[in-house]
C-alpha positions, 0 to 999 in steps of 0.5 A: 776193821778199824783202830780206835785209840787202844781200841780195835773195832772189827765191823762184819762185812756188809755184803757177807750172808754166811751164818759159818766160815767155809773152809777151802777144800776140794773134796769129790762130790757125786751127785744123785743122778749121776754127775760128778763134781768137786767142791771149792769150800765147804762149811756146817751149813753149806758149800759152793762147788764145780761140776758139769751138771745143770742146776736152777736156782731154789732147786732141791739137790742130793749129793755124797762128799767123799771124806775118806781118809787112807783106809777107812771110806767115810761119807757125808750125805746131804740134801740141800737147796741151790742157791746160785750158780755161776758159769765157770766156761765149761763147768758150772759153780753151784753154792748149796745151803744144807738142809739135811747131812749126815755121815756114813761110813759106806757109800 
């Protein structure tokens, strides 16, 4: 981003490959199989999250985000494919692009 005269120009980040903006929160993720985990940011077309779960990159993964509010269980259910991971010491951070999601109100 840069000012030009009266001008401004924002010029997008180069190195940026996110089609939506994440939004940072950490929300309880359970993972098919039975691992536990918690996101970092989540958007409509992906998410990047922790857990002491082994995952490959280009591997296919299914998991729940709990979304329920005080009272009322609301899930969001979603298969998808890793596409890195990172060591985090004892965890392992996992960034998923969504191929499939949908809501439910029970788990």
């Amino acid at each position: 981003m840069y000012c030009h005269g009266a001008v401004l120009i924002i010029r997008p980040m180069l190195n940026e490959k996110r089609i939506e903006n994440r939004e940072q929160l950490a929300l309880p993720v359970v993972l098919a199989g039975g691992g536990m985990g918690k996101t970092h940011n989540i958007s409509t077309t992906g998410l990047f999250f922790e857990t002491e779960s082994a995952y490959q990159p280009g591997s296919q993964i299914d998991l729940t985000i709990d979304l329920s509010t005080v009272g009322r269980p609301f899930f969001l259910k979603a298969s998808g494919e890793v596409l890195r991971t990172k060591d985090l010491g004892e965890r392992m951070g996992v960034a998923v692009k969504l191929l499939k999601s949908r809501l439910e109100t029970n788990h």
